[in-house]
C-alpha positions as CSV (number, residue, x, y, z in Angstrom):
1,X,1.5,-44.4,17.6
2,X,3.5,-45.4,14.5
3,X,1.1,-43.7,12.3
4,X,1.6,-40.0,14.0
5,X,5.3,-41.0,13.7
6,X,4.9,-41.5,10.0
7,X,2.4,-37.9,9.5
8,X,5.5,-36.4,11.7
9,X,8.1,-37.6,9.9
10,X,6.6,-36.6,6.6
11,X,6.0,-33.2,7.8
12,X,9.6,-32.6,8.7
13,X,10.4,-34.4,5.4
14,X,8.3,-32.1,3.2
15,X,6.6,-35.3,2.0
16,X,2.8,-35.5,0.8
17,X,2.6,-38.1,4.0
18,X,0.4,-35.3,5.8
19,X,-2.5,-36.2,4.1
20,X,-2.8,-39.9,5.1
21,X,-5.6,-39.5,7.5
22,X,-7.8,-38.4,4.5
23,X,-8.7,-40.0,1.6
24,X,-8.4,-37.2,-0.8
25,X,-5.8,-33.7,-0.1
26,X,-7.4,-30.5,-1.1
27,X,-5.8,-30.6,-4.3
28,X,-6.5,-33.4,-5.8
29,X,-9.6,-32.9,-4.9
30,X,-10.1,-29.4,-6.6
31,X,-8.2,-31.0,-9.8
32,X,-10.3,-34.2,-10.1
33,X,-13.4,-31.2,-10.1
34,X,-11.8,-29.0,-12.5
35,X,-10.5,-32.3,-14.6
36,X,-14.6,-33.6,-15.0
37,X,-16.1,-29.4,-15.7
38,X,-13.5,-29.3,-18.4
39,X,-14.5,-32.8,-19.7
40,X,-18.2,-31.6,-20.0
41,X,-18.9,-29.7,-23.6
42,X,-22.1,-29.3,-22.6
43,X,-21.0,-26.8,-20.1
44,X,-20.4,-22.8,-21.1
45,X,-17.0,-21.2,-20.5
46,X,-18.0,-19.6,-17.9
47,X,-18.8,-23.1,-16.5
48,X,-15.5,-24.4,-17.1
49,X,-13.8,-21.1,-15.4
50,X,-15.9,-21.1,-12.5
51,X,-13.8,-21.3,-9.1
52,X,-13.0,-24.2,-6.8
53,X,-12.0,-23.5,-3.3
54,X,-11.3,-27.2,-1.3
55,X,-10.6,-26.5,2.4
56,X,-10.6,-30.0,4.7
57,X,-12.7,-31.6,2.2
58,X,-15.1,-29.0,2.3
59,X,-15.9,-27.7,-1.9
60,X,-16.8,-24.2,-2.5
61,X,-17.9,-22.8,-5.7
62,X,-17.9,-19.1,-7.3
63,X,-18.6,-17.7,-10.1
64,X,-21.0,-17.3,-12.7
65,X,-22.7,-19.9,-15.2
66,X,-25.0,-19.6,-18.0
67,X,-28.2,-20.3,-16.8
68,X,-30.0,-22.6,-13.2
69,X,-29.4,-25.6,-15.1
70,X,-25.8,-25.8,-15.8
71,X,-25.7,-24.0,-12.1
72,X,-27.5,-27.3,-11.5
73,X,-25.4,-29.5,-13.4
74,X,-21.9,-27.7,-12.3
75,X,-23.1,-28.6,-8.2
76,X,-23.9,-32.4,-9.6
77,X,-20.6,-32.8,-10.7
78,X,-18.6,-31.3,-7.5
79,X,-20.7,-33.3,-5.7
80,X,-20.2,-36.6,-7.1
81,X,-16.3,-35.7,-7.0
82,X,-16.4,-34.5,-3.0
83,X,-19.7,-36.5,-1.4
84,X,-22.8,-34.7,-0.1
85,X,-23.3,-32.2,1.9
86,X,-19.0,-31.5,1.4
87,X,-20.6,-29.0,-1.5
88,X,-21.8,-25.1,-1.0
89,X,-22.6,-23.8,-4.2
90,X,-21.9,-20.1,-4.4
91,X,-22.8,-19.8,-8.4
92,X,-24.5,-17.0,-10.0
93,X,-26.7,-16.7,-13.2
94,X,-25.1,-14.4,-15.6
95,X,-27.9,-12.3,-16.6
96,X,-28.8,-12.4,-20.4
97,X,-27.5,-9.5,-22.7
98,X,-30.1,-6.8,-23.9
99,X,-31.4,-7.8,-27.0
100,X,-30.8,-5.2,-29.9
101,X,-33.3,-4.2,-31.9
């Protein structure tokens, strides 16, 4: 009972009390992700840019990387950040420019 009385009061108070049933709030959880992609130089650009959606703890991923291993690599590292199975993976391969000749 004094717990709902806390998450209520925190709601009415504006305070970031709503999120004490859950470890992590959507946000942080999306900048911790962001905070590790960035970290990696190993990663393309497009790697780093790639979009994170967190929704109840649930991590969705869009955009497009540079090839099925840094695709690979990108879902490892949400992954560690949110847990298994809290990951879907929504990345594309950027296709390889026409070589000139």
């Amino acid at each position: 009972m004094r717990m709902k009385s806390l998450l209520l009061w925190g709601f009415l108070l504006g305070s970031p009390t709503v999120y004490a049933e859950t470890p992590r709030n959507d946000l942080q959880l999306t900048a911790d992700i962001r905070r590790s992609l960035i970290k990696d130089k190993s990663l393309s650009m497009e790697a780093h840019n790639v979009q994170i959606l967190s929704e109840h703890g649930m991590v969705t991923l869009k955009g497009s990387v540079a090839n099925e291993t840094e695709r690979d690599h990108v879902t490892q590292i949400a992954t560690t950040i949110a847990g298994p199975n809290n990951v879907k993976a929504e990345l594309s391969v950027k296709a390889p420019s026409p070589k000139k000749e």
